[in-house]
Structure formats: C-alpha cells, structure tokens
C-alpha positions as CSV (number, residue, x, y, z in Angstrom):
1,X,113.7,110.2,116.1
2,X,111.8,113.0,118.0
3,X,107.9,113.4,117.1
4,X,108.6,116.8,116.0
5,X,111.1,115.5,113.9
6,X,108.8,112.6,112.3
7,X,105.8,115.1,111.7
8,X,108.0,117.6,109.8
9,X,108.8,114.4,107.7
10,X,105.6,113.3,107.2
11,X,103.9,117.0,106.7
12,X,106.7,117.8,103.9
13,X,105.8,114.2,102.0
14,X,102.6,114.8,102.0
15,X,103.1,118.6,101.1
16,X,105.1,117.8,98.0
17,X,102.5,115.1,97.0
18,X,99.7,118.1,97.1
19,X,102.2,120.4,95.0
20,X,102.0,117.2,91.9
21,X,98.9,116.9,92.1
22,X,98.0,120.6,91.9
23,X,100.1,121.5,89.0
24,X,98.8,118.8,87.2
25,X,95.4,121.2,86.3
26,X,98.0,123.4,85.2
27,X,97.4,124.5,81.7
28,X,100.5,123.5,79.3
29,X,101.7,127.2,78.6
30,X,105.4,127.7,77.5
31,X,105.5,129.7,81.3
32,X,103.8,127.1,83.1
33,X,106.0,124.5,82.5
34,X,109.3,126.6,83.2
35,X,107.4,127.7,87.0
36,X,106.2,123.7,87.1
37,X,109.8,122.6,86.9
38,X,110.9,125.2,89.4
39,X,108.8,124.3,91.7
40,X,109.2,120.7,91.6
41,X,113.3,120.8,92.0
42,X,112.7,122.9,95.2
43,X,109.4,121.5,96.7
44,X,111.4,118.1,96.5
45,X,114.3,119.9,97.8
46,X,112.7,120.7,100.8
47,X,112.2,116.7,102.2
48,X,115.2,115.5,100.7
49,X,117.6,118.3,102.5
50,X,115.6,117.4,105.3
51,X,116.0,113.8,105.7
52,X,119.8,114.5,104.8
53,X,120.1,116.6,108.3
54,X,119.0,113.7,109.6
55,X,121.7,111.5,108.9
56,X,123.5,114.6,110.1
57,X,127.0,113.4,112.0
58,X,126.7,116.4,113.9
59,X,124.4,119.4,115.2
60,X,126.5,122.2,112.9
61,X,125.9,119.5,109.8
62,X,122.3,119.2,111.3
63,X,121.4,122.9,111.6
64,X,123.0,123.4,107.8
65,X,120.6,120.9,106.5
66,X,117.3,122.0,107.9
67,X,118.6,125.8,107.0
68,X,119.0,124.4,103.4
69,X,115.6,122.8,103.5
70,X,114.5,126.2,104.9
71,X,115.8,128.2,101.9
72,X,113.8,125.8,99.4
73,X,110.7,126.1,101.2
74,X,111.2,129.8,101.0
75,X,112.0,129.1,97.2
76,X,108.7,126.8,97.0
77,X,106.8,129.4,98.4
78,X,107.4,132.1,95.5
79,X,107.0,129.7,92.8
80,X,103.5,129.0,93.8
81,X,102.9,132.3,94.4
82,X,103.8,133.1,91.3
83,X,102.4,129.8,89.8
84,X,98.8,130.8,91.7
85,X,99.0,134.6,90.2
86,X,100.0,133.5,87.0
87,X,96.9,130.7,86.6
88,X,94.1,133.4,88.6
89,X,91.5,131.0,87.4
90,X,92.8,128.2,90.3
91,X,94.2,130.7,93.0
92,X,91.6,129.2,95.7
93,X,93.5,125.5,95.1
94,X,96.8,127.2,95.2
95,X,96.0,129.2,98.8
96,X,95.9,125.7,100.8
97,X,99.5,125.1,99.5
98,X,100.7,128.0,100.1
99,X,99.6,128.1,103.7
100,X,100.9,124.9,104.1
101,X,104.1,125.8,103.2
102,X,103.9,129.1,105.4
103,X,103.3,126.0,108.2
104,X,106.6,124.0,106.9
105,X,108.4,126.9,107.0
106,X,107.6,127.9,110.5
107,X,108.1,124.3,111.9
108,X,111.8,124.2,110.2
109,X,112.4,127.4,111.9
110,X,111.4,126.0,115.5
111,X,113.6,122.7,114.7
112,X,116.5,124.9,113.6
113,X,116.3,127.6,116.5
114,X,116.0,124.1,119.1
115,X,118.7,122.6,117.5
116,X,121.0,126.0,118.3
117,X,120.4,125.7,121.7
C-alpha cells in the first residue's frame, strides 16, 4: 500500500472518531438526532467505501470506490454544516471538522484523478 494511500486511511479513522466525539455535546433535540444519524451512516461511509477500493480487483472497481467515498464525504460535509448552523452555540468545534473534511475530500480527489491516469 502506497503512503498516500495509508494516510488517507488513517486521516479518515481518525476523522470519523472526531465527528463521535463532537456530536456527543450535541443537545438531544428531535432534529439533532435525525442530522446525528445522518451524519454518522455517511461519515462512516466514507472509510468503509474506502478500504473497499482497496480490495478493488481492478482500477475501474478502484476509481468507483474512492468516487463513492468521495460522494459521502461530500454528504458528511453538509450534515455538519448543517449540524454546526443548527447548534450556533458550538460552531467553533464544528469548523475544525469541517475543514478536515474539506482536506479528505481534496486528498480522494488527487487519489481518484492518479488512479485515472
């Protein structure tokens, strides 16, 4: 396994790790927990679909994967948006996340656009 490949690995574990632990200060609203369960499915979506492409028995499989993992990192993204808008009072917590997963995003890109090549 490439570096690049092992970092995205570890940066996604650790990124979904930082998304539990933030949405436990959640408050226990009726639209909190409908955004919290959101934005587990596709925050966990995002390593799993990636660890699939790499069991990937070709580049075509390989490319699908990562773009999958790509789409739920895109997903991830607007639920804590909208989980950071809708809780104002822990928006500065939320920021780190979401720039994180600006970073995720990006790196899947690169690995995706490689991988076409």
């Amino acid at each position: 396994m490439s570096n690049q490949k092992h970092e995205i690995h570890d940066r996604i574990y650790a990124f979904v790790l930082r998304v539990l632990h933030a949405i436990r200060e959640l408050p226990r609203t009726p639209e909190n927990n409908v955004l919290v369960r959101q934005v587990v499915r596709s925050a966990g979506s995002i390593g799993a679909n990636a660890a699939e492409a790499d069991g990937a028995e070709s580049k075509k499989e390989f490319v699908q994967q990562f773009t999958i993992s790509k789409k739920e990192a895109k997903e991830t993204f607007y639920w804590l948006s909208l989980l950071s808008d809708h809780n104002s009072s822990i928006k500065s917590r939320f920021r780190l996340l979401l720039d994180e997963n600006q970073q995720i995003i990006a790196i899947i890109s690169k690995i995706i656009l490689n991988a076409k090549k």
